[in-house]
C-alpha positions as CSV (number, residue, x, y, z in Angstrom):
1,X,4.2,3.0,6.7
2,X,6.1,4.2,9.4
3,X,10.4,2.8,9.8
4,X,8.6,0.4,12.7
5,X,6.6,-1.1,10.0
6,X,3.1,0.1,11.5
7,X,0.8,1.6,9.4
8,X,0.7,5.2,9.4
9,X,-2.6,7.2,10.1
10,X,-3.8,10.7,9.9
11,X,-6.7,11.5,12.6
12,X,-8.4,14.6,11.5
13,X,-10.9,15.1,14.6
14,X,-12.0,18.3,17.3
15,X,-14.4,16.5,19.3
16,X,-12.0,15.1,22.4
17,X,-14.8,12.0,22.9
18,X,-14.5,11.1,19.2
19,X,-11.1,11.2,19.2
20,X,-10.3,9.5,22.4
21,X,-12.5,6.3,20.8
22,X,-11.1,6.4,17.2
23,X,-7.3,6.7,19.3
24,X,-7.7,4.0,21.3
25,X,-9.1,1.4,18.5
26,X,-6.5,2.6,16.1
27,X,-3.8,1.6,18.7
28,X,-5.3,-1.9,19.1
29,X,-4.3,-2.5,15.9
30,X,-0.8,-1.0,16.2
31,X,-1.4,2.2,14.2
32,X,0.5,4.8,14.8
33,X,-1.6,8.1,14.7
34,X,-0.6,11.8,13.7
35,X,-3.7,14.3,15.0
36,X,-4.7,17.3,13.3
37,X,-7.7,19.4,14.7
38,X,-8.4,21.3,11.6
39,X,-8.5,19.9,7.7
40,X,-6.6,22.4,6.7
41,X,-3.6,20.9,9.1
42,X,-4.2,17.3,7.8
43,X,-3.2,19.2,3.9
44,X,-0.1,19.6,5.1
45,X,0.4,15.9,6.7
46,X,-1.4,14.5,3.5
47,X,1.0,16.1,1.3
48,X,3.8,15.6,3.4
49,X,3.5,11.9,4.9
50,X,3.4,8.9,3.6
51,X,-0.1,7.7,4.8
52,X,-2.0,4.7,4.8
53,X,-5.1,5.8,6.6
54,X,-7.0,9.0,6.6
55,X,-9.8,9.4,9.5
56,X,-11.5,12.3,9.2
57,X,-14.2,13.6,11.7
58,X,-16.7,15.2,9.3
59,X,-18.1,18.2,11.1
60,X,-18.3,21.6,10.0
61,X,-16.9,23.1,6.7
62,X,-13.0,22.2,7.6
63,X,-12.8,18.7,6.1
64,X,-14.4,19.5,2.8
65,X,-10.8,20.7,1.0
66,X,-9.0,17.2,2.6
67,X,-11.2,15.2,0.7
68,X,-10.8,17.0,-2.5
69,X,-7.3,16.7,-1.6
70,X,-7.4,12.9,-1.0
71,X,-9.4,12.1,-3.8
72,X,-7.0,13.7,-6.0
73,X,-3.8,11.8,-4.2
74,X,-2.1,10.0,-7.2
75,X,0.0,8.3,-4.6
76,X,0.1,4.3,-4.4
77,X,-0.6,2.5,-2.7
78,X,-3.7,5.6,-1.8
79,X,-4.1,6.2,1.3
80,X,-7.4,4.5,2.8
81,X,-10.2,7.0,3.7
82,X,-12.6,6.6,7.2
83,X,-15.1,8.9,7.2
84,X,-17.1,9.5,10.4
85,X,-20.6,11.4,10.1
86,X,-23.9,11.5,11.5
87,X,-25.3,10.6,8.1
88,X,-23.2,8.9,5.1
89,X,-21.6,11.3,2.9
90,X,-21.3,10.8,-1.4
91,X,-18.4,13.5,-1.5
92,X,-16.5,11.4,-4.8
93,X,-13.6,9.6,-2.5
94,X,-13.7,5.9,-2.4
95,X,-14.3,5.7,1.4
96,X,-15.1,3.8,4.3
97,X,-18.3,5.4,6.8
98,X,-18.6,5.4,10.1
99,X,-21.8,6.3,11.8
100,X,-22.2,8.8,14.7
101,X,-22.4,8.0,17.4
102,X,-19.2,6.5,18.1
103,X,-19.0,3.9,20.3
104,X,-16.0,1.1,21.5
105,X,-17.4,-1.9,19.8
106,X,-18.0,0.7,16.1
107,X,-15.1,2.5,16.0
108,X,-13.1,-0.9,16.1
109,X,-14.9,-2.7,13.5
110,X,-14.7,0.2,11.0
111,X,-10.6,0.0,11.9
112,X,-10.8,-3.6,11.5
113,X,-12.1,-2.9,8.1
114,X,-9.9,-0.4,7.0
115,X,-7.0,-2.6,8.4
116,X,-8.0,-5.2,5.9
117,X,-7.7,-2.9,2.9
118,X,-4.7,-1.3,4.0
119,X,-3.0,-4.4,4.6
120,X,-3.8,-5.8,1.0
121,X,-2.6,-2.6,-0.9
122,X,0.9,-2.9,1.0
123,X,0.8,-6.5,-0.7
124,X,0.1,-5.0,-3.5
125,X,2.5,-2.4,-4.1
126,X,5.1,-3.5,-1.5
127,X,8.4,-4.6,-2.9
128,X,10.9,-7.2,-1.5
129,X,14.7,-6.1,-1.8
130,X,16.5,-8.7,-3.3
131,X,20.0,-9.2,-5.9
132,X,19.4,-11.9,-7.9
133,X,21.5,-12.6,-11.0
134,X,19.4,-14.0,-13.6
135,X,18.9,-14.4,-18.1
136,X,15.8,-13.1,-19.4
137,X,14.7,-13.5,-22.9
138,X,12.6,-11.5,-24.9
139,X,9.8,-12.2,-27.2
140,X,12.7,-12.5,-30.2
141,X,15.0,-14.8,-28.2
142,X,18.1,-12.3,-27.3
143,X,18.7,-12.5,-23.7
144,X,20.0,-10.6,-20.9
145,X,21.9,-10.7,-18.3
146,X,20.0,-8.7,-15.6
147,X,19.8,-8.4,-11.7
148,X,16.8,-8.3,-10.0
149,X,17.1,-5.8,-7.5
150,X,13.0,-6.2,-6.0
151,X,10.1,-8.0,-6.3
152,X,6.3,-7.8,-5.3
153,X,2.6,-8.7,-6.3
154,X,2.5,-7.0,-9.3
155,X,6.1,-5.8,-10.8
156,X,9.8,-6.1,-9.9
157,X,12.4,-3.9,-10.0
158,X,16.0,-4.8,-12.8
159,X,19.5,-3.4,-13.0
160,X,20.3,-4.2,-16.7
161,X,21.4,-2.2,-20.1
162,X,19.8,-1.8,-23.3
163,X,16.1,-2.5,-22.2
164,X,13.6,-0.7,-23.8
165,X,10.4,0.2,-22.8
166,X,7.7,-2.0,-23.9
167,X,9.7,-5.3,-24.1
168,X,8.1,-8.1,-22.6
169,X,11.0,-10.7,-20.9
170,X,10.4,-13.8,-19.8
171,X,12.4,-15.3,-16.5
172,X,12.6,-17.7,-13.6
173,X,13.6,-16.1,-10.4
174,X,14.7,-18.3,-6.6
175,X,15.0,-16.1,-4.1
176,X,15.7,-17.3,-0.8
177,X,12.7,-19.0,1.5
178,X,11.1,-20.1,-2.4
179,X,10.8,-23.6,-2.4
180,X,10.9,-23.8,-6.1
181,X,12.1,-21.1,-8.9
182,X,9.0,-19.4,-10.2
183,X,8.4,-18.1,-14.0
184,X,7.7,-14.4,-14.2
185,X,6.4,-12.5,-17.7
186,X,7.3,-9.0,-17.2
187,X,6.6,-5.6,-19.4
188,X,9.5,-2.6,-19.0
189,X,7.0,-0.2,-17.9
190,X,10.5,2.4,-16.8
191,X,14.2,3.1,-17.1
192,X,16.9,5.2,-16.4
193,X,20.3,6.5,-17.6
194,X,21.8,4.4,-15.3
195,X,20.9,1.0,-15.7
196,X,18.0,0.5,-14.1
197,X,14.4,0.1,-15.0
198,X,10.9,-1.4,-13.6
199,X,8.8,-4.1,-14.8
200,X,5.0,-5.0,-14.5
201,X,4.5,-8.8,-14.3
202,X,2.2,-9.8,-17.0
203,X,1.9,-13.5,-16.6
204,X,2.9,-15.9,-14.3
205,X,1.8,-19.5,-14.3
206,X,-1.2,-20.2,-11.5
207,X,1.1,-22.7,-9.3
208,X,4.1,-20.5,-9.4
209,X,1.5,-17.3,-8.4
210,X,0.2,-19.2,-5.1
211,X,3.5,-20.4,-4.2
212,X,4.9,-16.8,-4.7
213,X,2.1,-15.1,-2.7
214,X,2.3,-17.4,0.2
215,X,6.4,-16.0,0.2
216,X,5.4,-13.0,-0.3
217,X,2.9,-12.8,2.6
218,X,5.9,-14.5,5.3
219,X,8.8,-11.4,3.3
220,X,6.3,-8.0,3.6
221,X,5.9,-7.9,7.4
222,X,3.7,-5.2,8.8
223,X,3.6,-4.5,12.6
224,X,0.9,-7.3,14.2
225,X,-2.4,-5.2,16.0
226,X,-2.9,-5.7,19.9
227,X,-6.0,-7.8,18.9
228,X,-6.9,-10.7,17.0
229,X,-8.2,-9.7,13.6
């Protein structure tokens, strides 16, 4: 994700008609694009760049070490794979296919696909800053005061002492734009020296989870595509 809040892409491709298409379509949906010719450039992006998106034009023996690379990425959310062929490949990387040859009307359904996925692992994994003073209990009653200091789909982030790994607290949290406090079961899955430490939410009651993914979906912004999707 780029500081615009566009998804970020990595465009492995030689053939200038290929690339041309896959370009254009990925614009249309407000992606920004880095192009390398070779797979062995795109290691260096992939290992450098935050990516959401890798497209890779799979001609020749070049692209064959990027997608052991990719499928090895322990990254989250991982980046999204496109891979464009003239016959589908089984190469071991969770992966989207795209058959040659590309055309207008192709190229922007497969990024209409991949848009899809990368836009629900950022709500996944995205976090929402926030600095919310609130008491959570644990499983024995002792409470804490604690600040939460981010919150997404599946964990949230705490400034607080004497948290162990492993505890399981139990809070209500009202940041602003919530209608209604929501009730939040989170595991210490982290923490640090000094004073903080990150939670995975564990429970959450089914009214409080649709009313928090519907805030959720107007706090993460992404950059809007050129098109309807």
């Amino acid at each position: 994700m780029t500081p615009e809040m566009q998804f970020q892409c990595l465009l492995v491709c030689s053939d200038a008609g290929v690339y041309t298409t896959m370009h254009r379509a990925l614009q249309s949906f407000s992606i920004a694009v880095d192009h390398c010719l070779s797979g062995t450039k795109g290691l260096k992006v992939l290992e450098e760049e935050n990516l959401d998106l890798v497209v890779i034009d799979c001609q020749g023996e070049t692209y064959s070490e990027l997608l052991q690379k990719l499928s090895a990425v322990s990254k989250k959310p991982k980046p999204a794979a496109l891979l464009i062929a003239d016959r589908e490949l089984h190469c071991g990387v969770s992966h989207m296919f795209l058959s040659k040859p590309v055309t207008d009307w192709s190229a922007t359904e497969a990024v209409k696909s991949a848009y899809s996925r990368m836009l629900l692992n950022h709500r996944l994994h995205a976090r929402h800053a926030l600095y919310e003073r609130v008491q959570a209990k644990d499983h024995n009653g002792r409470t804490y005061n604690v600040i939460v200091t981010d919150l997404g789909e599946e964990g949230f982030g705490l400034r607080a002492t004497d948290l162990l790994v492993g505890t399981t607290l139990s809070l209500q949290v009202h940041p602003q734009g919530l209608p209604v406090p929501v009730h939040i079961e989170g595991r210490v899955i982290w923490t640090r020296e000094y004073g903080m430490a990150g939670c995975e939410i564990v429970a959450m009651p089914p009214v409080d989870r649709d009313v928090f993914r519907e805030w959720l979906k107007d706090h993460i912004r992404v950059r809007k595509p050129l098109i309807p999707v």
